[in-house]
Structures are given as C-alpha cells and as structure tokens.
N, C-alpha and C positions, 0 to 999 in steps of 0.2 A: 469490379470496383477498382483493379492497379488500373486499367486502362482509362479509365474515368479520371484517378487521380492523377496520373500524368498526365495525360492531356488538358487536365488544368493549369497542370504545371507549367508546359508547352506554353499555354496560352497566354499566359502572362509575357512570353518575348514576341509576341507576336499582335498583338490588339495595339492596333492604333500604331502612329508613328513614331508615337515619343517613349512607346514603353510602358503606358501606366494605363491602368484599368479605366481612373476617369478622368482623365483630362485637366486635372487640378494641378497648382502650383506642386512642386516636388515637397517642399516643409510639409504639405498637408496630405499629400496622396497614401490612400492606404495598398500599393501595388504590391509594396515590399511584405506588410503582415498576408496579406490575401496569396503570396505567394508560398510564405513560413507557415500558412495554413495548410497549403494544399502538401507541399513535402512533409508537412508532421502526418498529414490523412495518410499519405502513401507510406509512411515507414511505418506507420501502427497498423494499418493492414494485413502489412507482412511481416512486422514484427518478429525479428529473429531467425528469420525462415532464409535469407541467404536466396542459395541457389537449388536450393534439396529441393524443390517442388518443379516438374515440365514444364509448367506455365509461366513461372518467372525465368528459365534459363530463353523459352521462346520469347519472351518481351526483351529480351538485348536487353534489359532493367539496369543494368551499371553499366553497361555501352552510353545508354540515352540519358543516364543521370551525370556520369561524366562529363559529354559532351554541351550537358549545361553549365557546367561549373566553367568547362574551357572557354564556351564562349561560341560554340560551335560544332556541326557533328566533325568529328575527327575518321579519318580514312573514310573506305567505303562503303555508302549506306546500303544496309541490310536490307536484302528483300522481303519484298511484301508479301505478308501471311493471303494465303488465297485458299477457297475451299476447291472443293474438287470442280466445280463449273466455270473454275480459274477467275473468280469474282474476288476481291479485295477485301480482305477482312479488318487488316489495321487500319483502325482507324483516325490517326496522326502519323501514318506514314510519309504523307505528302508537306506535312508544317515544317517550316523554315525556320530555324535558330539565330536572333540575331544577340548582337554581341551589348544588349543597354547592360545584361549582368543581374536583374530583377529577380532570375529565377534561380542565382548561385545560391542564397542562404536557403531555401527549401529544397534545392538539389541536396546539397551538402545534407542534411535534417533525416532524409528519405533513405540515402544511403549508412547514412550512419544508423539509426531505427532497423534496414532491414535487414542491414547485417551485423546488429547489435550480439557481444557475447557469441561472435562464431565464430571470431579469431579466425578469419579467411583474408590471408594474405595480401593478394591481389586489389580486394577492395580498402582494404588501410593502404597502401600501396597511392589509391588511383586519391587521395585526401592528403599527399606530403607536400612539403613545405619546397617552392621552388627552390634549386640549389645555385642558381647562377645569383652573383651578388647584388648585380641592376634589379634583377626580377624581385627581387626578395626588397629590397629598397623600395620598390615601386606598390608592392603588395598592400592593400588595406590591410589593417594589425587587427581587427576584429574578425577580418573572414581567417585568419591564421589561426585565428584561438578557436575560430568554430571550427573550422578543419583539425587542427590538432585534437580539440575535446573528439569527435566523432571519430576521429582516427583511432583513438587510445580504448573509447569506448569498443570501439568493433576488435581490439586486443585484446578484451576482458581481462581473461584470465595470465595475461605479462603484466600488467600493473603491479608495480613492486611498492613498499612506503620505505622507498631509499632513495637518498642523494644524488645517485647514480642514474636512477630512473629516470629523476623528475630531468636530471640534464640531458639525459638521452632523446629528452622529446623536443631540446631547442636545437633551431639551425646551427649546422657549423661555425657559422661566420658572429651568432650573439653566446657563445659556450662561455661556462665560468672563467677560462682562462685568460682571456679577453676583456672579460666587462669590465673591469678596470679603465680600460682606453677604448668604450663604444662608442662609436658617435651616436648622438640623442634618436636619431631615427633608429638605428640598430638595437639602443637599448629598451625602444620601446616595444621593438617586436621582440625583444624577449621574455619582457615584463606578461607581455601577453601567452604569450608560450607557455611560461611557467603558471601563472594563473588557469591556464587550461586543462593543466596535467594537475595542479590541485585540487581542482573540479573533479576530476575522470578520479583520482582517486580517494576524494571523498564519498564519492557513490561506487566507486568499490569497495568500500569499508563506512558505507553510512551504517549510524547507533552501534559499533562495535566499540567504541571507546579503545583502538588502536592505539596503543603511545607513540608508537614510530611514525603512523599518518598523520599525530594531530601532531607533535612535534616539528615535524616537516610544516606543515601549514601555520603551524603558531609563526616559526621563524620565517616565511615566505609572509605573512603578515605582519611582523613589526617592519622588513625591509619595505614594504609598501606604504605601509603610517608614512614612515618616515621620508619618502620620496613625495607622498601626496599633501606633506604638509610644507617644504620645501618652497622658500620662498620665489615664485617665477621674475626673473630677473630681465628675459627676453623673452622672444616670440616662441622657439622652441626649448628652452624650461615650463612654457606656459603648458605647450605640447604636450611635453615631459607630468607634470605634473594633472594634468587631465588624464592621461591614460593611467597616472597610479590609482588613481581614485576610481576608476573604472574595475580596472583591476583588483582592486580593494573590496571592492563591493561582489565582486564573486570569490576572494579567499575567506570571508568573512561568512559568507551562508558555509561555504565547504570546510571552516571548523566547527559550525556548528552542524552538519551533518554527521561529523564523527560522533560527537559525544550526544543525539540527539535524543532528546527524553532525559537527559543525567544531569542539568544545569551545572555542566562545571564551572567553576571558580573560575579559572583561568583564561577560558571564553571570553565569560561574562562580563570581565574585567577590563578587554580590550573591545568586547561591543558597547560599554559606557561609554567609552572616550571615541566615539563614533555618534553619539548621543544628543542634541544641541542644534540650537542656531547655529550656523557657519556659512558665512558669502559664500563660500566654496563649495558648500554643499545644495546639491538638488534635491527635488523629489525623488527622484530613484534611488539616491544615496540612500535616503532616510528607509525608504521602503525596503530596501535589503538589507540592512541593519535591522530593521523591525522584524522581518521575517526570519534571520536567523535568530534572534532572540525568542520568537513564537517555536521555531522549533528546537533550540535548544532546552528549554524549560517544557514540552511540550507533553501535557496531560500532568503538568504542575509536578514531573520527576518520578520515577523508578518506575513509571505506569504502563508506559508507551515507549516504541520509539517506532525507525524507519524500514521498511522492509527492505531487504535489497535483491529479491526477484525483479527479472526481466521487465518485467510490465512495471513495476513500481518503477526504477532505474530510467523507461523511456519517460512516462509521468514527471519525474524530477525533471528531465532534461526538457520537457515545456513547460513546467511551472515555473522552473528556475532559469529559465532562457537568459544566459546573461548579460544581452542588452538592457540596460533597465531602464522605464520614461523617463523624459525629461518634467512634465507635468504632467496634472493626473487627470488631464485627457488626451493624451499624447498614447495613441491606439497605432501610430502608422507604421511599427514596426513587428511590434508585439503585442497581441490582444491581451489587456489587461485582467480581464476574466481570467484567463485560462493560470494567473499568477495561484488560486486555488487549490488546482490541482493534484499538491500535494496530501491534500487531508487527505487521498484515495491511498496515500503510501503506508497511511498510520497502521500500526500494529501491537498488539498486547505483548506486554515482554514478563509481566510480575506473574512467578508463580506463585501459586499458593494451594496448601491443603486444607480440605475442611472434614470433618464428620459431618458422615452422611447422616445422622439422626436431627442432629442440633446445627448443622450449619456451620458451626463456629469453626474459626481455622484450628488447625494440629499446631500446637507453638513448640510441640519438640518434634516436627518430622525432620527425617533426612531424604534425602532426594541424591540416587545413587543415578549418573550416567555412565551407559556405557559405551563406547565405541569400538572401533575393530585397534586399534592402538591404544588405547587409556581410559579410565575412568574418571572422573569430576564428579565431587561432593559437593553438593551448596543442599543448606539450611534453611526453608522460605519461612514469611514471604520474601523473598529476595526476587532481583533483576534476571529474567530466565537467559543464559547463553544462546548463542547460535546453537540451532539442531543439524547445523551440517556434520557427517558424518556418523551422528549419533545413532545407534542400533535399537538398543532400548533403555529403556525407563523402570530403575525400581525406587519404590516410594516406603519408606518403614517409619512407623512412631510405636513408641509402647503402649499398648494396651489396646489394638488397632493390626488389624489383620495385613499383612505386606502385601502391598501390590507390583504387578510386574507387568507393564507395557514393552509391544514390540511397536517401535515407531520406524520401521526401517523405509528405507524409502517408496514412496508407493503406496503404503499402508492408506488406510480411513485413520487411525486409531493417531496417525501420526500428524494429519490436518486437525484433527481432533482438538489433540491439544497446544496443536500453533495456534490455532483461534481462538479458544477458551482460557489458556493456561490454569486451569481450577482442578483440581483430583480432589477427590472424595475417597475415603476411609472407609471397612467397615467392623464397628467394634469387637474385638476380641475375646473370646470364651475365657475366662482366666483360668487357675490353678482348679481341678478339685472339689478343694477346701470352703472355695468362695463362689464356683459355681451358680450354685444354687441362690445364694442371695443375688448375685447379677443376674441370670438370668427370670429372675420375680423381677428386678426392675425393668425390663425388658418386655415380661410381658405384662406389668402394671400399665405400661408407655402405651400399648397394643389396644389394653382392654380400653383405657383412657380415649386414645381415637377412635376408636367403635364408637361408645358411647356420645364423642363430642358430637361423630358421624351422624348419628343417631336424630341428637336434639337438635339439631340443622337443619336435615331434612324435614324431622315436622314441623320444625319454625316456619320454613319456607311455605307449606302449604297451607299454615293457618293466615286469616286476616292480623294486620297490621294496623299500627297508630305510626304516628311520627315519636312517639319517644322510644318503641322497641328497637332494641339494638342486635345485630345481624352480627355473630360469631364466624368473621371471615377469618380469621387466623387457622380454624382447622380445615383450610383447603391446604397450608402450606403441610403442617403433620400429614395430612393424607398425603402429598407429593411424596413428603420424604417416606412413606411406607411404601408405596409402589416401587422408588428406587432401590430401598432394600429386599423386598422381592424380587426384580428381575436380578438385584446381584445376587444373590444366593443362589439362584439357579445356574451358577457358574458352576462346568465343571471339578474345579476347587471343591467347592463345597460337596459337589458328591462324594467326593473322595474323602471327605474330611466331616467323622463321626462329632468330631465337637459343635459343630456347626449346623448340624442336618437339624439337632432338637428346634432350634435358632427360628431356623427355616420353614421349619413347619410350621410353628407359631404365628409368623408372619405372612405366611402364605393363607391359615385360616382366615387372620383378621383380615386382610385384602377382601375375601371371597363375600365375608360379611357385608363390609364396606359397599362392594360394588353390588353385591345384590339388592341394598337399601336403597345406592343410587340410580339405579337402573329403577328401581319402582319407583321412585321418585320422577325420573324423566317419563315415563308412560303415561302420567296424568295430562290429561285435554291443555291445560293452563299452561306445562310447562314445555309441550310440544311446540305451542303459539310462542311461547317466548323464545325458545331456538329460531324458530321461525322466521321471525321481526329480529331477532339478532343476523340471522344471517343474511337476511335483504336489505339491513340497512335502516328498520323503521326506526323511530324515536320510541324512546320506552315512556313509562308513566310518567307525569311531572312531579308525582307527588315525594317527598327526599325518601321516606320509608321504602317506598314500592322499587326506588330507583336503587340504592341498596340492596334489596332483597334479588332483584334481577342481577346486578353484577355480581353477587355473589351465587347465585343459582347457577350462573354461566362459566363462573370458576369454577365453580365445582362439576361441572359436566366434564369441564376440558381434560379435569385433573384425572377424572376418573377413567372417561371412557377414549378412543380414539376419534374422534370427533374433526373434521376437517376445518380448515379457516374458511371464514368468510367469501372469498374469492373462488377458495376451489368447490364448496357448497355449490356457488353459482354458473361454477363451470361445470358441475354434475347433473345441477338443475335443468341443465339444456335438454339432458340425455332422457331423464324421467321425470314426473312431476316432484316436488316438493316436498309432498306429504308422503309419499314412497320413499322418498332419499330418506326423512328424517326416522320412518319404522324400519329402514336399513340396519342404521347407524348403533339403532338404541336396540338390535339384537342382541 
C-alpha cells in the first residue's frame, strides 16, 4: 500500500504536460485535491510509524517525499530494489519529478502523518522555513503554514502554550521584534506562521480547557479581527487583509478546539462577531466559523469533547485542512466531504456513578484519582479529566460498597472506562442493628423479579389479543440482577462475610430465573422465533404478536449468552441452524 500511495503521489508531476490529472482550466482542476488525497493515503498508512519499520527505511520514504516538496530528486538517486534474479522491483524507480509543484501539499501531508508525534528531528528539519530573505519573499504563505503546522506536529511533544514557543516557529526575518516595521509581504508570512503554530497547539491541547493555549489563541485572535477588518486602502493592504481573514478562520476552529464540548463564553463571544452577511466574507469563512461553533458546544456541553490520540490528531488535520472553499462546490483543493471527519474524534468525557440496582446516579459519590505524583478529587456527574498518567480509580458514596479500579496503562479496565465513563455501585450491608431490615428489602427486590420473571414467561406462551399488554420492564430488573451476581463473585466478596449472605441470595434468584428461561426458550415456537430473528425474517404484523417477540428476544439476550445476528450467521456456515440454536439454549 506505501508503494501504491506514492506512486500516486509521483504521478501527479508527471501525467500530461501541464501537470494536471485532466487537462481542465487550472480554477477548475482537481490535480491539487487528488494529490492532498494521495499524501493523506500515504501518511495514514503509516501513521506515526516514522522509520522503526525495514520497509519504510527501504522505500528512501523522506528522501522521495522531500524531493517532492523541492521540486526535484536531490543528490544521487538510489538504487534499485532488485530480487535475487537482479529483476527490478521498485516500481517508480524510473519516474521523473518535475518541478509544476502539484505534489508539494500531499508531500508535505504524508510526511507530516508518518512521522506524526515521533519528534524525529531530521524529518521536522527537512519541513523548515527557508532562511535566505529572497527565498522566504518568494515563498507561498500557505505552503509555510502547512510546512510549519506538519513540522511542529512531527514535535509533538516541544509544543509549549507559551509566547516564546508560538515565536520560535516564525522566521527570523518576520520575529516580534520587527513586526512593527515588516513590510506587507514579510508580515503576511508571519500571520501565517503563527496561525500554524496555534493550530499545532490547539490539537495539542484539544478539550483540555488549557488557560495558557486558549489565552494565547484568544490574543492571536483579536490581532487577526482586527487586521482582517482593516480598511484595504491599496493592492497590498487588500493582500494584507485577505490573508488575515484566512488566518482568522483557522485561529478561530483552534480556540474552539481547546475548550471543546464546554461552550465557553469567551469563544462564543468572538465566534458571533464572525457571524453575518459581510462582502468580505466567503463561503469558507462562514463554514469555519460554523464548525468551530459545532464543536465548541459539541454534545450541547459537559458531555463530549475531543480526543487527542494520534489517530484523532491526523483526522483533525484533514477534517480541519485549513484551506477553506471558496463556494460550496469548490472540491479542487480540498474534498469537501472529508470536512466530517471530525465526528470520528468525539469522545465521552462526563462521569458518572450509578446504583447498580436502580440505575439511578450516586449524587454524593466521590471519585478519588490517583497517579504516581498526586491525587484529584472531583464529585460527578462532572466533566472527566485527562487519564494521562492516572494509575487508578477509587470511587466511594455512603451506603455503597467502595470501588477500586487499576486503569494503568495497558489495562482493559482502563479503555473501559475512557469509553463508557459510567461506574456502578454495589449497595452496602449497613450497621448490625439494621441489617436485617435491609437485607428483607433486598431480598423482597429478588423475590419480586422471580415472580415478575415468572408471569412473562407464561404471558409469552399463552395466545394474545391486541389489548394484552407485555410487561417489558422486567427484562431491565433481570439485567440488573445478573450484574449484581457476577459482582459479587468478586474476590472482595469472598473475603467479605457481610456480603457472602448478599450473594447467595442473588445467586439463588439468578438460578431460578434462568432456569424458567431456558424452559421457556426450549419450546418449538420460541426456537422459530430466534430463528426468524436471527435470519433477518419479518415477524407477525399483528401489534400484539409484534411486542411479545421483542420482548421474548430481550429476554433471551438478557438472560442467556446468546450471539448477534451477524455472528449467528457466521456460525450457521459451520453447522445448520437448528444445531446452533440447541447449542446456545444448553
């Protein structure tokens, strides 16, 4: 697949004479996107992988990516991969780089992606800003912001949310000390410099609500407003004032990347006054101001926010690609689609605790973090912190047995609850004294799902009218009684005499339970209806019969081990049908 993707890459300087894949007027050619296609293919491929793998250090992969961005291969070209009958095996060893430049922004894309987050010198290095002053004049300010962002990206981990940072990524010749007396072309490329580096460190610090990165980008924001509202007086203030508003439009996603999921005020505030008819403004303005607003408020606050693993980070950097259309069928640089992307970033951040009997959240848990240096207290439901560095997880409420997660890295238990963020409780033996009355409501609760168990099942196998009504609610009571059997089977609890009466209780009612439903599933009628559930057929049309099936089918899922739909049919291949399902219902 690299070799596939570069050689697409390749291909674009080389078809046809003019450079372009079809032969169409330049405004209209898509050569430029078909090429930011093939460099995003090749960086997500290799994704983060550098040069640690044989296979990439043999493809010369930042030799030959370089060598597109310069315009040409540079020194002398590597020989040719040959197997041992001395036959040729590269197969774009022989293609010719010319100099149209088509294949610089997916060069730059590719190397940035596959040495994303390895902080390998050499290849940030081969993405800096020329330093002779002609060269740097001459320089498109757009390829400078994408080389710089790709640079700073492949730094990861030096991205600082300091003053100091954000100027250490612009050339010598546009530095704060200066900009005072830049000339318009010098100050544009630094407009774009720093718009880069507020980018790289927005998605260093996307959804962390950093004060120091959104401070930095708030203030790198109002100086843009105010450049891009600036009256153009000549041909370069016109200049001037076009690249603020370019610029504008990628500080404005990258403050809402910091605070993302937490609809700050302060955002919010300056993405209004971005808001509106304006001559000045385009399509694409309007569009990156609407998407930082999508994702500042994003899951309507405290819900959601942005992930900021590797995979998420490249995603951001093609959703958020920030050239932005001119109109909304303006695909020749950037496929418009791919603007999406980000939903794939979203991620749950609210924790919360619930009882495992009743569902309902804990409203006095505490929630103890630990790490190898400190602890953090928070209270849910609250906004869950980063889990970097975190070792583990104790969760206490009164009257509610403590729980103690090891989420250290590597763990199951620790994806666990970055995906769900949900902890369940399980209630507490009290004093003695009162004992006895709690544990009678306990197993009142027990005797009560048996029974509801009970009258369900024979509901189910008697005939039906349309007014009989199907008692679906104690499929979730049985859920939550199987949960509290397999937790009691925790070591904890053997160890722990208050608990074992608990447990036993729960363990009989289960046994009942499932031995009711298991005789339930052995009837001819409710075999066919697994059956026809899991092929896919339509069930009765009648509202009664169509009820009683769904909830017949909950109740199997809840009870038994039971496989989905898909893997039923993937099993079916192996034996018939009616095998699999006298399997299951052992």
């Amino acid at each position: 697949m690299v070799e596939v993707m570069l050689h697409e890459l390749e291909s674009v300087e080389v078809r046809g004479t003019s450079g372009r894949l079809d032969g169409v007027d330049p405004a209209e050619s898509t050569a430029e996107c078909y090429s930011l296609a093939s460099g995003f293919s090749l960086g997500l491929v290799v994704l983060g992988c550098g040069l640690s793998t044989k296979t990439l250090a043999d493809l010369r992969l930042l030799d030959t990516l370089s060598a597109m961005i310069s315009g040409g291969r540079s020194g002398a070209a590597p020989a040719p991969h040959t197997d041992n009958n001395g036959a040729e095996l590269d197969a774009f060893a022989g293609l010719s780089i010319s100099s149209s430049g088509l294949s610089n922004v997916g060069a730059v894309a590719a190397i940035g992606l596959a040495f994303l987050g390895t902080n390998y010198r050499p290849a940030a290095q081969r993405l800096a800003a020329p330093t002779p002053l002609q060269q740097l004049r001459t320089a498109d300010p757009f390829m400078l912001l994408w080389k710089t962002l790709m640079q700073q990206l492949i730094m990861l981990d030096h991205i600082e949310p300091t003053l100091s940072w954000i100027e250490s990524t612009v050339p010598t010749a546009c530095t704060v000390s200066t900009a005072n007396t830049l000339a318009p072309d010098l100050y544009r490329i630094r407009i774009h410099a720093v718009a880069a580096a507020c980018f790289a460190l927005a998605l260093r610090y996307a959804g962390t609500e950093d004060p120091h990165a959104h401070s930095i980008i708030v203030g790198v924001f109002d100086e843009l407003e105010l450049a891009a509202t600036r009256p153009a007086l000549d041909y370069e203030s016109s200049l001037t004032r076009a690249a603020a508003q370019s610029c504008l439009d990628i500080v404005c996603v990258s403050a809402a990347l910091v605070h993302a999921g937490s609809g700050d005020i302060a955002t919010m505030k300056r993405l209004r006054t971005l808001h509106g008819v304006n001559a000045n403004r385009s399509y694409g303005n309007h569009m990156a101001s609407h998407m930082a607003l999508g994702i500042l408020f994003l899951g309507g606050g405290a819900r959601f926010t942005i992930s900021r693993s590797t995979q998420s980070i490249a995603l951001l950097v093609v959703a958020l690609f920030p050239r932005f259309p001119q109109h909304y069928t303006d695909n020749c640089e950037h496929l418009q689609a791919w603007r999406h992307l980000w939903a794939l970033c979203v991620v749950p951040r609210c924790l919360v605790v619930r009882d495992v009997r009743t569902g309902q959240m804990c409203r006095d848990a505490v929630v103890v973090l630990h790490s190898e240096s400190r602890q953090t207290t928070v209270v849910p439901p609250v906004p869950f912190p980063e889990m970097d560095g975190v070792q583990s997880i104790r969760v206490s409420a009164p009257g509610f047995i403590a729980l103690s997660l090891d989420v250290s890295l590597g763990s199951h238990t620790r994806d666990l609850v970055s995906r769900r963020r949900v902890l369940y409780l399980q209630p507490q033996t009290p004093a003695p004294m009162h004992g006895i009355a709690v544990l009678s409501q306990f197993t009142e609760w027990l005797t009560s799902t048996q029974m509801r168990a009970n009258v369900l099942c024979t509901q189910l196998m008697q005939p039906r009218s349309v007014n009989d009504a199907v008692d679906s609610s104690v499929v979730h009571a049985i859920r939550r009684l199987r949960i509290c059997v397999l937790a009691m089977h925790s070591p904890f609890v053997a160890r722990n005499s208050c608990v074992s009466g608990w447990a036993e209780e729960a363990y009989l009612a289960w046994l009942n339970v499932r031995t009711r439903v298991v005789a339930l599933a052995r009837h001819d009628e409710i075999r066919r209806l697994l059956t026809r559930y899991w092929t896919g057929s339509q069930p009765n049309t009648q509202l009664s019969d169509m009820r009683a099936s769904y909830a017949t089918i909950a109740l199997l899922y809840a009870v038994l081990d039971l496989p989905a739909p898909s893997d039923a049919m993937n099993l079916a291949q192996q034996v018939p049908i009616s095998q699999l399902v006298d399997f299951m219902l052992q």
